[in-house]
N, C-alpha and C positions, 0 to 999 in steps of 0.2 A: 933308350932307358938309361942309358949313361947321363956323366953331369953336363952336358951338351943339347941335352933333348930336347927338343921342342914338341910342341901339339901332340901329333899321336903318342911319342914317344914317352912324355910325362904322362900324361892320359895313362898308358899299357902302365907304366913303375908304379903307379899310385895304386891301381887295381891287383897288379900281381901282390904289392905289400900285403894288402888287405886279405886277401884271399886265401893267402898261405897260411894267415894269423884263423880264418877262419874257420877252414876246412882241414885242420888237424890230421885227419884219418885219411886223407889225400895223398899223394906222391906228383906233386908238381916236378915234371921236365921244362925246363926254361932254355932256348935256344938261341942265339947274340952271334952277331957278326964280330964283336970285341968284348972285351970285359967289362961290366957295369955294377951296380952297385951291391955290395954282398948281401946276403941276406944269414942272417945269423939261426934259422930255423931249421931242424931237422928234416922237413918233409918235402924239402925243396934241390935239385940237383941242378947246376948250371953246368951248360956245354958250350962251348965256343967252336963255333965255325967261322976260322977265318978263310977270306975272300977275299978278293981284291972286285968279284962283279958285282954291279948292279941290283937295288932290293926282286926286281925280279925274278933276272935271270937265278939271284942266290936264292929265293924262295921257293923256285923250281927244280933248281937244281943241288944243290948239296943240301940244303935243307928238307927238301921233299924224299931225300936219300936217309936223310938221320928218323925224318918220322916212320918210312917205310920200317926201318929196320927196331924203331923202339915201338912201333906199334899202340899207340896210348889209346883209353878207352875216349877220349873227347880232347879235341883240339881247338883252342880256342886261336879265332884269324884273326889279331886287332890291328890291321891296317890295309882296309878295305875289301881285299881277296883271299880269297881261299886258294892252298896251292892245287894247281888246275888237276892232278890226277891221284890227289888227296882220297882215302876210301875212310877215313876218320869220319865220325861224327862230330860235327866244329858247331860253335858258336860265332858268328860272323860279325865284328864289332864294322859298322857302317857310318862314319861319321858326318859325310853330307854326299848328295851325288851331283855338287856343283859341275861336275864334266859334261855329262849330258843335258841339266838344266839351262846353263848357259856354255855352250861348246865354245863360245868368241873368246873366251878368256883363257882356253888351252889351243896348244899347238894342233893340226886336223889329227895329227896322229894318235898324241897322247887322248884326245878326247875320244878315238874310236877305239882305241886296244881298252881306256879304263870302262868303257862303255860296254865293251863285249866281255873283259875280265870279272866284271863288276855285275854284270846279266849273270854269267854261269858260276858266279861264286854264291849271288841270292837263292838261285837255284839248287846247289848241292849245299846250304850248309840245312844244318835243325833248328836254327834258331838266330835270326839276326837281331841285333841289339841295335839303335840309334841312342842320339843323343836331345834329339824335342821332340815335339810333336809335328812342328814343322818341316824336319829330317822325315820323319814317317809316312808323314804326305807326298813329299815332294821321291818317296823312293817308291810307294805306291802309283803314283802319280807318270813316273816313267819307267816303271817295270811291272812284270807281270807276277806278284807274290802277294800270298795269301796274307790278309789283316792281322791273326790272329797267328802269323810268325813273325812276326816282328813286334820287336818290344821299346820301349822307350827306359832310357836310363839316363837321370840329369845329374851331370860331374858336380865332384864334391872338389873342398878345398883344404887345400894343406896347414896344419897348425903352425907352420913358422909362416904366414900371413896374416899377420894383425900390424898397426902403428907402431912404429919405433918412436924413440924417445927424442923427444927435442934435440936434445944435445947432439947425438947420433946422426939424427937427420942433418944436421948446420955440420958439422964435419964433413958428411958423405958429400954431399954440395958443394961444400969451399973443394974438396980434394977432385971434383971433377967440374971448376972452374961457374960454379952455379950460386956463387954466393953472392946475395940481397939480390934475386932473381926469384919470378915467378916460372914458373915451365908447365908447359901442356904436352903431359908424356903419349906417347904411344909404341906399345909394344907386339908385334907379330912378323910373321914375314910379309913382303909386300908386294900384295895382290893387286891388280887391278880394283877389284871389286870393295878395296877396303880405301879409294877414295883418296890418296894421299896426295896427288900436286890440289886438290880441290881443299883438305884440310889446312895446306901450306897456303893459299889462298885467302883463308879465312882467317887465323894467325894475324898474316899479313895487316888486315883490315883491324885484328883485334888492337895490333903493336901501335897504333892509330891514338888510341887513350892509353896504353900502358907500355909503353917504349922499353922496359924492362922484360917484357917476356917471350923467354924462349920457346921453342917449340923443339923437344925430344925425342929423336926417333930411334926406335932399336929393332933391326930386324934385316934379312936378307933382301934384296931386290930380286923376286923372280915375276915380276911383270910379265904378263903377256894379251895384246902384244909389246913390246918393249917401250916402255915411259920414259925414257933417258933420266930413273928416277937422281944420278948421280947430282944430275945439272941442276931439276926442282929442286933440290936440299941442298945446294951448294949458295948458300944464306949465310952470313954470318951471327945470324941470329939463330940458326938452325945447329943441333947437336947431335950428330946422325954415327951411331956403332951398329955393325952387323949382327952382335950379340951381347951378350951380358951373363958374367957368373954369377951361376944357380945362388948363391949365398947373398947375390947384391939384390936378387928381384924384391926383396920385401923393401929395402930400401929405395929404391927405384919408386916403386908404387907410393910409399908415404910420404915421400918427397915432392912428388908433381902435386901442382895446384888445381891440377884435371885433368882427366884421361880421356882422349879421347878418341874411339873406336867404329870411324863412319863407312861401315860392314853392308854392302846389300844383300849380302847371302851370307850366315854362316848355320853352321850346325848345331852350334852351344853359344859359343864364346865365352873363353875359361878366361882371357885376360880381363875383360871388365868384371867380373865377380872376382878376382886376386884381389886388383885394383879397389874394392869396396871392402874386402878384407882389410884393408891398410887404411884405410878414411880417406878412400879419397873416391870424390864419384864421375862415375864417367858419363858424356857424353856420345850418345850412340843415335841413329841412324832407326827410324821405327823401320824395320824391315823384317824379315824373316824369324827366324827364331829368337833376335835380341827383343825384341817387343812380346816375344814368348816370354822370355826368363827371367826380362828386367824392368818390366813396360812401368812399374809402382818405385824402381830403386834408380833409377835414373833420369838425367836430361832428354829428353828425347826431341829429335829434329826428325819433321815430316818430308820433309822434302829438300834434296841434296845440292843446297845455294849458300853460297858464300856468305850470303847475310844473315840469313839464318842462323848456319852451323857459326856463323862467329857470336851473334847474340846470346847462342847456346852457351858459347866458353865465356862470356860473360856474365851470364847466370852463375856461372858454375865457380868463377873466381870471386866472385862479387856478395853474393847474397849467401851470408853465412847461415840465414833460415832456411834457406831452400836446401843446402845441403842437410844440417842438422837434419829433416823430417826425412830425407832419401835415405842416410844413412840409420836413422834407426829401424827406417822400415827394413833396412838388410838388417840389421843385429837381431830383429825378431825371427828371422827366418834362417838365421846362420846355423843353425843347428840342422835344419834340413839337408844344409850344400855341407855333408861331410861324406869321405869313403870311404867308411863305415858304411854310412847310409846304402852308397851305393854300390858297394861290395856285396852287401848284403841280398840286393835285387837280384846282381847277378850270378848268386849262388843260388836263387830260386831257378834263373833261366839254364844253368847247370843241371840242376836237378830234373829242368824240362826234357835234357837231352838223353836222363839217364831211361826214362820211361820206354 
């Protein structure tokens, strides 16, 4: 939840904000392995448990010690499991069950402890949350829980993601060496599953007619099993950080001339909806839940070929029709993807647990 966070971590800060603003008559406890970002509300108390172990063992162990002793009437688990001898009433936020769907892309370990944590945390909580409808299936699909405890909840977006200002953008560029360059950004950690020596591949082919364009990557290498992703991006054409501060993503986003996010499994995918926040549209992968959320606001490539996916990013740099009609179809719906919106849902699934 700090300025570091990624996925679940933004995900849990965007909802707590909202929540707190919501539910007034609430006494929110917030629990953090370090300090994050303040909240200036009354009804909200932060605790720090620092550590030095692992989100597990810490969620097991000094944290399963702070809830024993503060006793809350509902605890909400946003990052996958519930702590294992938890007697709370929790809401279970379950974002994809990519471990058991496809076990090849974790370690045998990691895919049997998230498999068996992630069974008996379905199992004890009152209410699990997803993020599509395609998350709901696929959690149906390999576990054994009832239809009508799980819910579906589709993430909202942050008001500092809209287009920056010409000016703004041509500075942010020249000052990270991307000036009178086109770039095809991509941003998350990097999966197996999100396709990136095959994105590099396509690029490649694109750089073919436009010898100018780079290809942007920001994100951690946790491959598995192990892509030597160092060597694919080690391109001189290629612009590869492991991360990026929080204050530069809008920038980032209205800067690239396409985003491109070739996903065969995700739960949501919050960075191509950023990315549309900012004008710029992404090309995605018809696969799982991206063709849930984005299938009318984006490029989409059916099948994961080089020639394809590079035709896609020439669509997508080229034909300023095709954008214009993607992107308004998101301006008319942007009002839906807010967390407000989706704060709101999950105060009704609250309320389910109060019953």
């Amino acid at each position: 939840m700090g300025e570091k966070a990624t996925g679940v971590g933004r995900v849990t800060g965007n909802l707590v904000r909202e929540l707190i603003r919501l539910m007034p008559d609430d006494e929110f406890l917030i629990f953090t392995k370090e300090r994050v970002q303040e909240y200036p509300e009354k009804n909200i108390t932060h605790h720090i448990i620092s550590s030095p172990l692992k989100y597990f063992r810490w969620q097991n162990g000094p944290f399963a010690k702070r809830i024993k002793k503060a006793k809350p009437d509902i605890l909400i688990a946003p990052n996958y499991t519930v702590p294992l001898f938890s007697r709370c009433q929790s809401v279970l936020i379950e974002h994809d069950v990519s471990f058991v769907s496809h076990p090849e892309w974790f370690s045998i370990k990691e895919a049997i402890v998230k498999k068996h944590l992630v069974k008996r945390s379905l199992r004890k909580a009152a209410v699990v949350v997803t993020m599509s409808a395609f998350s709901k299936q696929e959690i149906q699909r390999n576990f054994t829980v009832a239809p009508d405890k799980v819910h579906i909840m589709h993430l909202g977006i942050e008001d500092k993601f809209h287009k920056m200002a010409a000016d703004v953008i041509s500075s942010w560029k020249e000052k990270k060496g991307l000036k009178n360059k086109k770039f095809i950004g991509y941003l998350g950690s990097v999966f197996n599953r999100r396709n990136i020596p095959l994105l590099v591949e396509s690029v490649a082919l694109l750089r073919n007619e436009f010898p100018e364009v780079v290809l942007y990557i920001i994100g951690t290498d946790r491959s598995h099993p192990p892509q030597n992703i160092a060597h694919v991006l080690e391109r001189d054409w290629i612009k590869w950080e492991t991360s990026i501060a929080e204050k530069d993503l809008p920038l980032f986003y209205s800067s690239a001339d396409a985003f491109a996010f070739l996903s065969e499994y995700e739960g949501f995918g919050l960075p191509p909806l950023e990315a549309l926040a900012c004008g710029t549209v992404p090309v995605l992968l018809n696969r799982a839940s991206l063709k849930e959320v984005f299938l009318d606001m984006a490029i989409m490539v059916n099948e994961p070929s080089a020639l394809d996916i590079k035709q896609a990013l020439h669509t997508a740099i080229t034909e300023g029709e095709t954008r214009r009609i993607l992107l308004n179809r998101f301006e008319e719906k942007r009002s839906y993807f807010s967390w407000d919106r989706a704060a709101r849902e999950f105060c009704a699934f609250i309320e389910g647990c109060r019953i």
